[in-house]
C-alpha positions in Angstrom: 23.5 16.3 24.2 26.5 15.9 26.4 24.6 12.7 28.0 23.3 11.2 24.7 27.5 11.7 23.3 28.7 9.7 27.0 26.0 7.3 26.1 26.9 6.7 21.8 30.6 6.4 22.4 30.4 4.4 25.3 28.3 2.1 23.3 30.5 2.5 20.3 33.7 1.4 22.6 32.1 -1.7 23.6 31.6 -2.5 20.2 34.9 -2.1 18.8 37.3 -2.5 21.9 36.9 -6.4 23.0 39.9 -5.6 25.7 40.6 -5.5 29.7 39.6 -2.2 31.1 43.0 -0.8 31.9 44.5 -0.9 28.6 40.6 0.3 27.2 41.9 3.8 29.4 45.1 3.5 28.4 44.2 3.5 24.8 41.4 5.9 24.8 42.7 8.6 23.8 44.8 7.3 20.7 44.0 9.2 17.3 42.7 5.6 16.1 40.4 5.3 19.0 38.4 8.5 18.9 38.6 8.4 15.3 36.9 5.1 15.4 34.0 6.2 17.9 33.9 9.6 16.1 32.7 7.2 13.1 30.4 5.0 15.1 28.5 7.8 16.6 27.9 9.3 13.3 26.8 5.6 12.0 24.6 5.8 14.8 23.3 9.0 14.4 22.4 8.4 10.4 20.6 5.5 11.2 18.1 7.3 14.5 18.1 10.1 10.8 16.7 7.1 8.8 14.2 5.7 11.3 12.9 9.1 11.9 12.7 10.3 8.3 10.8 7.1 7.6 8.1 8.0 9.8 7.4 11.6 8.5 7.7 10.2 4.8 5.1 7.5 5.8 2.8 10.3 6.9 2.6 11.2 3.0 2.3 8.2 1.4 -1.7 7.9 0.6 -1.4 3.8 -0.2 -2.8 2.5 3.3 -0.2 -0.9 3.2 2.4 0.9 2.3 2.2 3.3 4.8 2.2 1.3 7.6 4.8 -0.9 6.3 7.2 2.2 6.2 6.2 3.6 9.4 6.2 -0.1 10.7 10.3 0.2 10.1 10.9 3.3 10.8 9.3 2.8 14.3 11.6 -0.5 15.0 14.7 1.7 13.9 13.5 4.6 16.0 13.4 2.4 19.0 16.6 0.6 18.4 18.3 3.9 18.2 16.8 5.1 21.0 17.3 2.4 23.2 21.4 2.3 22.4 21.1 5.9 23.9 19.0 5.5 26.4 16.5 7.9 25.9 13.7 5.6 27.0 10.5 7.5 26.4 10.9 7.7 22.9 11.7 4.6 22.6 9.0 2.8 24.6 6.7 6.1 22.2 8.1 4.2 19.2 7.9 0.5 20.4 4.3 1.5 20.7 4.0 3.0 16.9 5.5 -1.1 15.7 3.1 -2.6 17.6 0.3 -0.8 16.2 1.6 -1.2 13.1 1.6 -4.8 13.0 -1.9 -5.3 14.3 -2.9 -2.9 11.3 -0.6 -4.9 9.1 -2.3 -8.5 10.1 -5.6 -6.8 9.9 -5.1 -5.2 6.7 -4.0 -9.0 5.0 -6.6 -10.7 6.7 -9.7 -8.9 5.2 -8.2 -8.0 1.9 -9.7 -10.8 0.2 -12.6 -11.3 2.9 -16.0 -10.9 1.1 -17.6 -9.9 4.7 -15.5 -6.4 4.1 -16.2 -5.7 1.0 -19.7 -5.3 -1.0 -20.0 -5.1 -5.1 -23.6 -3.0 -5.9 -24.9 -3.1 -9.2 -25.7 0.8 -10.3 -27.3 2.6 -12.8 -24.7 4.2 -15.3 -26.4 7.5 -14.6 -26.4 7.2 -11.1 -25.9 10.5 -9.2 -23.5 9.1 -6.4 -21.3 7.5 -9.1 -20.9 10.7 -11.5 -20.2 12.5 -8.5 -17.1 10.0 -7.4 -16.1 9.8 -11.0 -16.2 13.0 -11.5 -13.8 14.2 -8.4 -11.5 11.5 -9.4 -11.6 12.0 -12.6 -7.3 12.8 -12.8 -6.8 9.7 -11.3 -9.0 7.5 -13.6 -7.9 9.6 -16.6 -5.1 8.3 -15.7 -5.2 4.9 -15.4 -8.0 4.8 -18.2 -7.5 7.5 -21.0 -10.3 6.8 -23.0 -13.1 6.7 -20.0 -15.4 9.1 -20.0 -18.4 9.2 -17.4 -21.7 8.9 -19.5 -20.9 6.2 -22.9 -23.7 7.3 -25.3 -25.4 4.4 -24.4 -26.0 4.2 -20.8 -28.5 1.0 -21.4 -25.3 -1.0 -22.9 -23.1 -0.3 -19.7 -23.2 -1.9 -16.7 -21.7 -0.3 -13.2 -20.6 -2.3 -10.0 -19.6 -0.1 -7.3 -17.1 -1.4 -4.8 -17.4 -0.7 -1.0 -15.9 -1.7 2.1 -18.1 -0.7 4.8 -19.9 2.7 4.1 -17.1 3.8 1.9 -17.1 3.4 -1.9 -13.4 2.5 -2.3 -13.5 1.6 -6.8 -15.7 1.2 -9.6 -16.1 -1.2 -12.7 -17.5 -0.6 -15.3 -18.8 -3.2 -18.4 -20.1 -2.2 -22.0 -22.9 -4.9 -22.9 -21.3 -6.3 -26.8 -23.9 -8.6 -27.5 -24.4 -12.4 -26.7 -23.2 -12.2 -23.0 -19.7 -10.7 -23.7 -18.4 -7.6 -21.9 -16.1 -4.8 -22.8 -14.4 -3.6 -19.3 -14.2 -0.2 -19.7 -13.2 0.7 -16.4 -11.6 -0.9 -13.2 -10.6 1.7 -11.3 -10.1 1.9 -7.1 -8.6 4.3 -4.8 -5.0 4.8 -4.4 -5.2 4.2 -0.7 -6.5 0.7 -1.6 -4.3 0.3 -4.6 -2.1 -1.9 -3.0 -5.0 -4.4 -2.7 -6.9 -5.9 -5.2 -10.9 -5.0 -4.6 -11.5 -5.7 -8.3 -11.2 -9.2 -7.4 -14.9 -8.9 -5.5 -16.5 -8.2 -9.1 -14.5 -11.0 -11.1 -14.8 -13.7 -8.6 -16.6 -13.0 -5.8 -20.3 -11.8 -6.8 -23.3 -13.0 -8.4 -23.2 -9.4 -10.1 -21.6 -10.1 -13.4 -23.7 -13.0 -13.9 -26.8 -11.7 -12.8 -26.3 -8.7 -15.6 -26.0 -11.7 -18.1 -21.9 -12.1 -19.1 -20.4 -14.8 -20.1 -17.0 -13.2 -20.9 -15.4 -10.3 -20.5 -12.7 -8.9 -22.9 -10.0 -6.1 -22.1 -8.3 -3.9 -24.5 -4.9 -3.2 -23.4 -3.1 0.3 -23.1 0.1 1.5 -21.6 -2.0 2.2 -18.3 -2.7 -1.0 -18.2 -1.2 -3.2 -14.9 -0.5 -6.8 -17.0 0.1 -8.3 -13.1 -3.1 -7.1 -11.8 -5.6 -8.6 -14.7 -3.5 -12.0 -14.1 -4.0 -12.1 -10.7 -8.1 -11.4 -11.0 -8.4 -14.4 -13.8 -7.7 -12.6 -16.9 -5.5 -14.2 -19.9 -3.9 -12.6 -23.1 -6.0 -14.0 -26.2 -3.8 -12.5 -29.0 -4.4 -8.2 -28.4 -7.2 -8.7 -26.0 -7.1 -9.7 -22.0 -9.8 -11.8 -21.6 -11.6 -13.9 -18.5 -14.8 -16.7 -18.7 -17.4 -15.7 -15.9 -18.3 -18.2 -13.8 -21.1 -18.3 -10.7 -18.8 -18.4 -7.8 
C-alpha cells in the first residue's frame, strides 16, 4: 500500500506541479500541495473503483454485446489505472481482457447479419422441441407477447420458424395463416443474450420460408411490448393501427 501511495502521488505531483525540482521540495509540504495530491489520489483511486466495478457488473449482464462492451471498458480503465501505479501484472491481466474483447466485439458485428450463422427451420406448431423452449421461456415471451399462448386452437392455421445459430435455437416466429396469403405475426420472440441483435431479420428477409408457407403479407398488431424500432428495422411500416411488411423472395 505504502508503494502504490509513493507511486499515485508521485504521479499526481507531476501532474499538477509543472516546476524546477528544488522549489517542487521546497513546496511539498504546503497545506495546498498535499491537499491537492490528497485529491488526485482519491480521483485516481475512484476511477481503478469504476474500471473494476465494470467488470464484475458485466459478469451479470445476460445481453452477449452488451457485455463485452462493458467489460471491454472496464478492462481499458483497469489497465490505465494500473499502469499509473505500476502494478504491472494486473495491468498486462487486463490489457489482455480489451483485447479479447474486441476480437469478440468485431466477431460479434460481423456475423450478426451473416446468413452462414444463422438458420430459419420451418416447424410444426406442435413440435415437441418448440413447446419445450416456449414453455421454459415462457416469463420472458409473456412478456414481450401477452396474448401468446403455445398451442392457437388451430395449429393447421399457424406457421413456426425456428431460429438457430449453430446448434443452438436462439428465437422463434410464429405466423397465424388469415386467408389469401396474409399473415398474423403472433410471435417474434429471441433470447435476451441475442437481444441486442436482430435474428428476426433471418425470417423477414433472409429465407425462402415465409414464401415457401405461401404469405404474401404479414400484418402486426401493436401493444405496449411492442419495440416500434425493431419492426422498422426488419421492413415493417405502420398502416393506420397495424405494422405491416410485403414478402418478397430474397
Amino acid at each position: 500500500m505504502a508503494k502504490r501511495t509513493a507511486h499515485t502521488q508521485a504521479s499526481a505531483l507531476a501532474l499538477v506541479i509543472s516546476t524546477p525540482p528544488a522549489y517542487g521540495r521546497a513546496q511539498a509540504k504546503s497545506p495546498e500541495v498535499r491537499h491537492t495530491l490528497a485529491t488526485m489520489e482519491i480521483i485516481l483511486e475512484t476511477i481503478g473503483w469504476i474500471g473494476s466495478l465494470l467488470i464484475v457488473w458485466s459478469l451479470m449482464v445476460a445481453r452477449v454485446l452488451r457485455f463485452r462492451w462493458m467489460n471491454l471498458w472496464g478492462a481499458v480503465i483497469a489497465t490505465g489505472y494500473n499502469a499509473i501505479i505500476e502494478v504491472w501484472p494486473f495491468a498486462f491481466m487486463n490489457f489482455a481482457i480489451a483485447v479479447i474483447d474486441v476480437y469478440w466485439l468485431r466477431r460479434l458485428y460481423r456475423e450478426a447479419h451473416d446468413d452462414a450463422h444463422y438458420r430459419v427451420l420451418p416447424v410444426p406448431a406442435d413440435d415437441p422441441f418448440v413447446q419445450e423452449l416456449i414453455r421454459v421461456h415462457a416469463d420472458d415471451i409473456a412478456a414481450h407477447e401477452p396474448g401468446f399462448t403455445a398451442t392457437s386452437g388451430d395449429d393447421g392455421a399457424r406457421h413456426q420458424f425456428l431460429i438457430v445459430r449453430g446448434d443452438e435455437a436462439v428465437g422463434i416466429v410464429a405466423v397465424k395463416d388469415q386467408g389469401d396469403g396474409v399473415g398474423q405475426v403472433e410471435l417474434d420472440w429471441v433470447k435476451q443474450r441475442f437481444r441486442d441483435f436482430t435474428p428476426g431479420e433471418f425470417v423477414y428477409r433472409q429465407s425462402q420460408a415465409l414464401v415457401d408457407a405461401g404469405f404474401r403479407r404479414l400484418e402486426l398488431v401493436p401493444h405496449a411490448a411492442t419495440d416500434e424500432n425493431y419492426l422498422r428495422r426488419v421492413g415493417f411500416h405502420l398502416d393506420q393501427s397495424r405494422w405491416v411488411r410485403e414478402v418478397a423472395a430474397p
